[in-house]
C-alpha positions as CSV (number, residue, x, y, z in Angstrom):
1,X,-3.6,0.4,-34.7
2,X,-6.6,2.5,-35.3
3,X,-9.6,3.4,-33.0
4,X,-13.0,4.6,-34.1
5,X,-13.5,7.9,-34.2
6,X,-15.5,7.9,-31.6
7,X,-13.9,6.2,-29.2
8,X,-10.4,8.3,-29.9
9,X,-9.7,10.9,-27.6
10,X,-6.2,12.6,-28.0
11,X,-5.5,13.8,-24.5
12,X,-5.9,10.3,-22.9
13,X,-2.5,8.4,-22.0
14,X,-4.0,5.1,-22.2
15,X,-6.2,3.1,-24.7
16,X,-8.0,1.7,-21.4
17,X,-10.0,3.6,-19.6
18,X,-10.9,3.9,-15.7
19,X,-13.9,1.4,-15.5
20,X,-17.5,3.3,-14.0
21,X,-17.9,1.3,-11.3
22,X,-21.5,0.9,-9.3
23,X,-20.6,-1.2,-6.3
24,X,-24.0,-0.6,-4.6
25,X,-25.6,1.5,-1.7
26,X,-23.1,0.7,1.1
27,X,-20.1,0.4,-1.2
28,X,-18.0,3.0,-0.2
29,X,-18.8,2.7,3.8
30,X,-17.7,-0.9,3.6
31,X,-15.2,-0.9,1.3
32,X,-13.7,2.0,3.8
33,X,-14.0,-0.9,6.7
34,X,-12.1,-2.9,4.6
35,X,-9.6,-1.2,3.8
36,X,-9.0,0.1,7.3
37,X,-9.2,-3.3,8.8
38,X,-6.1,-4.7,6.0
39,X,-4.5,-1.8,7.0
40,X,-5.0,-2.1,10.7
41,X,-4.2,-6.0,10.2
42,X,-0.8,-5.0,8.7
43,X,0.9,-3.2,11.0
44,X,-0.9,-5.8,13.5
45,X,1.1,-8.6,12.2
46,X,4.7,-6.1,12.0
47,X,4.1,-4.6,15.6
48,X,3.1,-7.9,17.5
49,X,6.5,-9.4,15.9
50,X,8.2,-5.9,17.2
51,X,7.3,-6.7,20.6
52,X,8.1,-10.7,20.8
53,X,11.6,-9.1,18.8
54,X,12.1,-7.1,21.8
55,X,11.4,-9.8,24.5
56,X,13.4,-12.3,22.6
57,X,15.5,-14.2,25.4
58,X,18.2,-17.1,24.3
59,X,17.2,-20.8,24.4
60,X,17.3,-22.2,28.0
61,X,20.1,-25.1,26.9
62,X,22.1,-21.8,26.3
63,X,21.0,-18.9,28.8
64,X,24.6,-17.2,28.3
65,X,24.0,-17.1,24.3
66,X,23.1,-13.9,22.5
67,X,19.7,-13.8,20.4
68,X,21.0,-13.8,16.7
69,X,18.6,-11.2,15.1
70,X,16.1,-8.5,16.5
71,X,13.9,-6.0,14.9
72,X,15.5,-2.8,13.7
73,X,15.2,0.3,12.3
74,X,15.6,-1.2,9.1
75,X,12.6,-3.5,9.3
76,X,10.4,0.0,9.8
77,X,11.6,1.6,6.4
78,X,9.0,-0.5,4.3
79,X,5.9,-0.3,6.1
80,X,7.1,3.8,6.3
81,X,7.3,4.0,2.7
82,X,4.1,1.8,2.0
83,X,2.0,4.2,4.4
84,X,3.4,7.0,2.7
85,X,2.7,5.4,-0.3
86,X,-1.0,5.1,0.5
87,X,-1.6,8.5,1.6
88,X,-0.5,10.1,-1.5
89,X,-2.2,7.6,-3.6
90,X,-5.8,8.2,-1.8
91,X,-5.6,12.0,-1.8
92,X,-6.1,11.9,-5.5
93,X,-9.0,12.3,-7.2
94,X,-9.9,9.7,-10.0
95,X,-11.2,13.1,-11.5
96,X,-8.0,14.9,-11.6
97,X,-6.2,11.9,-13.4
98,X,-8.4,11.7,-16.1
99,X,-9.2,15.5,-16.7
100,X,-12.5,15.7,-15.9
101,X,-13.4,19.4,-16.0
102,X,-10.4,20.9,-15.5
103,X,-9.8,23.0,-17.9
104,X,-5.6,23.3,-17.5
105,X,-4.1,20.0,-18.6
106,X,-0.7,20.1,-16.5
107,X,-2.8,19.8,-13.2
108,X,-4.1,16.2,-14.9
109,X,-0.5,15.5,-15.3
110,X,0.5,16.6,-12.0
111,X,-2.0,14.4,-10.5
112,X,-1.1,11.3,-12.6
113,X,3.0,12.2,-11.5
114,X,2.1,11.7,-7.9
115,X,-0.4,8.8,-8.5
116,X,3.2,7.7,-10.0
117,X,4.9,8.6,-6.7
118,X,2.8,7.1,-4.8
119,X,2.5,3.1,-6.4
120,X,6.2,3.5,-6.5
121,X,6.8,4.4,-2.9
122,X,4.2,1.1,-2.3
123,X,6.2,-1.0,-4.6
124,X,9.4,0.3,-3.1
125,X,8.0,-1.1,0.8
126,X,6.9,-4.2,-0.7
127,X,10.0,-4.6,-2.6
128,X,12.1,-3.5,0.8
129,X,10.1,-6.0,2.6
130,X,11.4,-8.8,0.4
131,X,14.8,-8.1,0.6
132,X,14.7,-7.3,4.2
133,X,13.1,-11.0,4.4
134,X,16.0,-12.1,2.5
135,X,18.8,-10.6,3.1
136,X,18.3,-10.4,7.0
137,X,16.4,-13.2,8.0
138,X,16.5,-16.1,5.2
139,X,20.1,-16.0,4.0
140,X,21.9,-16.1,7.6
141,X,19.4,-19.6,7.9
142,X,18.1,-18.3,11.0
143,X,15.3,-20.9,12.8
144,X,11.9,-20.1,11.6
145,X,11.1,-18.1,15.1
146,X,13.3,-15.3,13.6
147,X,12.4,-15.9,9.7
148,X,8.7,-15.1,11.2
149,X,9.9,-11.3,11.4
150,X,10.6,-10.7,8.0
151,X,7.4,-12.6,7.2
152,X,5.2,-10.0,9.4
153,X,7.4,-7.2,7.5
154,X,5.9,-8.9,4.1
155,X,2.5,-9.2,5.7
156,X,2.6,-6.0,6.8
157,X,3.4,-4.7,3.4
158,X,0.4,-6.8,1.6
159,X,-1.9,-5.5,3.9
160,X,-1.1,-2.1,3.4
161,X,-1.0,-1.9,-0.7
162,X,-4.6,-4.0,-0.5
163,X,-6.0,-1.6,1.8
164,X,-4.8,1.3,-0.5
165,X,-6.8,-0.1,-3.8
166,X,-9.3,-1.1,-2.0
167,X,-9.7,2.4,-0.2
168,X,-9.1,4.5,-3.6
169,X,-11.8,2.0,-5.6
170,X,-14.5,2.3,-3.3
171,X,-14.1,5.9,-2.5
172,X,-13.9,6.9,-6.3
173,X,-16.9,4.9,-6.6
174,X,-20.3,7.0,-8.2
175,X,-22.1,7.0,-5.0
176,X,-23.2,10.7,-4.6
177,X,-24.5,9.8,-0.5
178,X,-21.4,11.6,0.9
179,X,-18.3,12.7,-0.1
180,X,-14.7,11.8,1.2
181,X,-11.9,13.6,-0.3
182,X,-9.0,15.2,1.0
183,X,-7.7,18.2,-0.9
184,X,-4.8,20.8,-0.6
């Protein structure tokens, strides 16, 4: 396969390149809303099934029974490693991936390491959540009152991986009003 000249670039990693996007005037201040809201909306949905987890009570045909399954520590680790996930992946620059006047090429490839790190510690929750749905809730056949935890995990999970694309698009969008970047 051979590219034009002019289109061939040998430091680039990809034949695709990051599209120039020009969402509009309030693009960035609403796609921050957005983002914060599917965020906010995640660990909604997880901590509301934390607390009816924690005043779980047995049926009332059975008040000496035990309740089969609560939320644990273990139902935590995902959304942990999505939010992690999400920081790391929105205190990079699109700049710093592609190379963008930098003039030492490792620093591109340092950024594009922990733009690596940080999908995989996203796919990792989400891929948590799942099992932990699963393993923990689906396989025992637990009623669908209990199932509903590992759902909110998942939820959670969704909401947080959404609100990190959405957050990294519309703050590496070329709007020049402000600027929101974290750096080191």
């Amino acid at each position: 396969m051979s590219l034009p000249p002019r289109n061939y670039d040998p430091r680039r990693v990809c034949l695709v390149s990051f599209p120039k996007l020009s969402l509009g005037h309030r693009a960035r201040e609403v796609g921050t809303y957005v983002a914060g809201a599917l965020f906010a909306l995640g660990w909604w949905f997880f901590l509301d099934s934390v607390i009816i987890s924690a005043r779980a009570r047995p049926p009332p045909d059975a008040p000496y029974d035990t309740v089969p399954v609560h939320i644990s520590f273990v139902d935590f680790v995902p959304g942990l490693l999505s939010t992690l996930g999400m920081l790391v992946v929105n205190l990079i620059n699109k700049a710093q991936i592609v190379g963008d006047g930098y003039t030492d090429e490792r620093f591109a490839w340092r950024a594009r390491a922990f733009l690596f790190v940080g999908f995989a510690l996203m796919a990792g929750g989400l891929a948590g959540s799942v099992t932990v749905l699963v393993v923990k809730y689906v396989v025992p056949d637990y009623p669908s009152q209990y199932v509903s935890y590992g759902i909110a995990t998942l939820i959670q999970n969704v909401g947080i991986m959404l609100s990190a694309i959405v957050l990294w698009i519309s703050v590496q969008a070329d709007d020049d009003e402000y600027e929101y970047r974290l750096t080191l």
